[in-house]
Kinemage of the C-alpha trace (Angstrom):
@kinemage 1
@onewidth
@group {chain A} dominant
@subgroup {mainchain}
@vectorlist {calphas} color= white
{ca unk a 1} P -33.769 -5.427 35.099
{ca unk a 2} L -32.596 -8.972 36.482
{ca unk a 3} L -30.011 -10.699 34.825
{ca unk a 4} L -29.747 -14.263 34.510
{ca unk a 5} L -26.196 -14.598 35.077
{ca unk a 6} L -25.641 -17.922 34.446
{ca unk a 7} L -27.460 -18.162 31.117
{ca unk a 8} L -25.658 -15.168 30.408
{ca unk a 9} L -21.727 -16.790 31.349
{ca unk a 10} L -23.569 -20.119 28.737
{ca unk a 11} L -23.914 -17.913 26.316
{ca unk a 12} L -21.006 -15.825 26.363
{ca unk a 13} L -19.446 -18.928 26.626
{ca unk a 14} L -20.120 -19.622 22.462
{ca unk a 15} L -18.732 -16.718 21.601
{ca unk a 16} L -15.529 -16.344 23.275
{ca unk a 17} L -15.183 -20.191 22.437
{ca unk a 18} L -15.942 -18.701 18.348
{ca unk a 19} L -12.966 -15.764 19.153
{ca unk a 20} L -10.407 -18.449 20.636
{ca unk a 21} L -11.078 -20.137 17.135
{ca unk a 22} L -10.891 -16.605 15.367
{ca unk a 23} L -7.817 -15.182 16.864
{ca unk a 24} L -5.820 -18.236 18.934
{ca unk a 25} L -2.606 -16.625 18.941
{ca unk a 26} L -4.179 -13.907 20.827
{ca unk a 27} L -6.357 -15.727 23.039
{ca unk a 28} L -3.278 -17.773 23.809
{ca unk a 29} L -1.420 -15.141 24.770
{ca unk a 30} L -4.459 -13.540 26.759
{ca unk a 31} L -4.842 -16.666 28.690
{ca unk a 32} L -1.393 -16.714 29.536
{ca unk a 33} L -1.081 -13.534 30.698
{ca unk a 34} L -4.281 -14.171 33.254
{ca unk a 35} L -2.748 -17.265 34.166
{ca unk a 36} L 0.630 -15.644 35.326
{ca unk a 37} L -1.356 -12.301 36.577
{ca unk a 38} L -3.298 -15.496 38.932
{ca unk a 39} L -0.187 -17.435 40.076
{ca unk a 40} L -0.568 -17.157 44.073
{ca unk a 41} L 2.498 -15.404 44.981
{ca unk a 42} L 2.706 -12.621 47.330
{ca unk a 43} L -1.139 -12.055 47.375
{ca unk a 44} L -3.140 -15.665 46.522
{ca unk a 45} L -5.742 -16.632 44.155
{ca unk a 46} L -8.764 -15.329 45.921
{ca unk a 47} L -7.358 -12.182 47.042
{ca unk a 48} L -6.611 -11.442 43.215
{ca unk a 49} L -9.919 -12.393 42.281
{ca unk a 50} L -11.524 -10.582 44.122
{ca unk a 51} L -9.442 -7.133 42.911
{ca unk a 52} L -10.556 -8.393 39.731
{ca unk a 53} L -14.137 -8.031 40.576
{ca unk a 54} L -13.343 -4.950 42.183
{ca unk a 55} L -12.157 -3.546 38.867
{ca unk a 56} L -15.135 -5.314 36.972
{ca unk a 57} L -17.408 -3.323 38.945
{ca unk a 58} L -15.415 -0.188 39.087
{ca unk a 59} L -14.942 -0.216 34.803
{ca unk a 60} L -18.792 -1.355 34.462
{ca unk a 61} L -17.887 -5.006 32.862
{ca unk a 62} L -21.082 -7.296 33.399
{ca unk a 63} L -19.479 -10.203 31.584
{ca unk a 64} L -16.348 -9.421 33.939
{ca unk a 65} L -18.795 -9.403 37.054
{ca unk a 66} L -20.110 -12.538 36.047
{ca unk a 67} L -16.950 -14.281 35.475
{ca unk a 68} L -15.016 -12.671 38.862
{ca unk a 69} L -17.890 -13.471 41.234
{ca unk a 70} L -17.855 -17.043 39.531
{ca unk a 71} L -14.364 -17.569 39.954
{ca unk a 72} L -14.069 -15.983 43.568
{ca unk a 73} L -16.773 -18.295 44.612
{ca unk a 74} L -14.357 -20.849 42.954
{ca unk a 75} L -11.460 -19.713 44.906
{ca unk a 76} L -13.731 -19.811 48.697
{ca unk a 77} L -14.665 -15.900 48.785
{ca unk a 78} L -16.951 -15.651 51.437
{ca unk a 79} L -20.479 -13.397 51.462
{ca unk a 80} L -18.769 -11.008 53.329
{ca unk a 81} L -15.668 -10.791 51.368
{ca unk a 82} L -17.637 -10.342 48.277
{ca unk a 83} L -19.482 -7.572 50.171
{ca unk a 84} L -16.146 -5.869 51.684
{ca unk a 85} L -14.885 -5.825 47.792
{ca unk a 86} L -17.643 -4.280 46.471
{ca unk a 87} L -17.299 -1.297 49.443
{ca unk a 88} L -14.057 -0.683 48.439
{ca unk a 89} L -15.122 -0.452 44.631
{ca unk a 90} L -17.707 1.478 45.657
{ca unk a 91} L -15.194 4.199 47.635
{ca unk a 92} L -13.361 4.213 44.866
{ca unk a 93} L -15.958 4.716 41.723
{ca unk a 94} L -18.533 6.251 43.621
{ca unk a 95} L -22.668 5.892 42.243
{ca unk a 96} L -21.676 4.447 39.368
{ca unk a 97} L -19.870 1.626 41.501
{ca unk a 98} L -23.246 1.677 43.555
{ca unk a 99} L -25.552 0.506 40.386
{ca unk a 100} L -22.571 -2.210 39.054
{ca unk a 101} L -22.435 -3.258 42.967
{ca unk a 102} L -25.771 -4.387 43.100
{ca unk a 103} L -25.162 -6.363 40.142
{ca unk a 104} L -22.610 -8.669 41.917
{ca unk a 105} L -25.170 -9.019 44.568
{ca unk a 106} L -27.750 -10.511 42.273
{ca unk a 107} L -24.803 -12.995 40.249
{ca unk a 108} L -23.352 -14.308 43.882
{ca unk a 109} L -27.024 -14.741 45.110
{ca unk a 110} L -27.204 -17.107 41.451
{ca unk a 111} L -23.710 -18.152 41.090
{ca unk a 112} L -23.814 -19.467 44.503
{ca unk a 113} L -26.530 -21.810 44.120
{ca unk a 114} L -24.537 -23.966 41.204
């Protein structure tokens, strides 16, 4: 199965656009706690990105694959930091972490390209 991940990030797009309408107080709050979890402080932007893909691939989140590898990309990840992420998801979720892997290796090889 190969995922279009940027039609995919358009169209989750509408709906988390409909659930910022639905529930702003929360969404609010949710962006504000991603935005102070982001601050570069003792680690910077990319290297907390790039945990957050980590995680994405280690809980089995597509939609937070797409959006991690989007906004590491953003924040200058290179290939091979991308790659070195994913081995240490891997180590630490095992085949599962294999399969979801994989997955960031097909949404860089598209995400890159925009």
């Amino acid at each position: 199965m190969k995922t279009n991940w940027p039609e995919m990030m358009k169209e989750l797009g509408v709906s988390l656009k409909d659930l910022r309408g639905g529930a702003p107080d929360v969404m609010k709050g949710f962006s504000a706690m991603a935005q102070a979890a982001l601050a570069p402080k003792a680690l910077d932007t990319k290297t907390k990105e790039l945990i957050s893909l980590a995680i994405a691939v280690a809980i089995r989140c597509d939609d937070c694959i797409a959006f991690h590898t989007k906004a590491a990309i953003e924040q200058g990840a290179s290939k091979d930091e991308i790659m070195e992420t994913l081995g240490m998801a891997i180590y630490m979720g095992a085949g599962p972490s294999v399969m979801y892997s994989a997955h960031v290796a097909e949404a860089y090889s598209q995400l890159k390209k925009d």
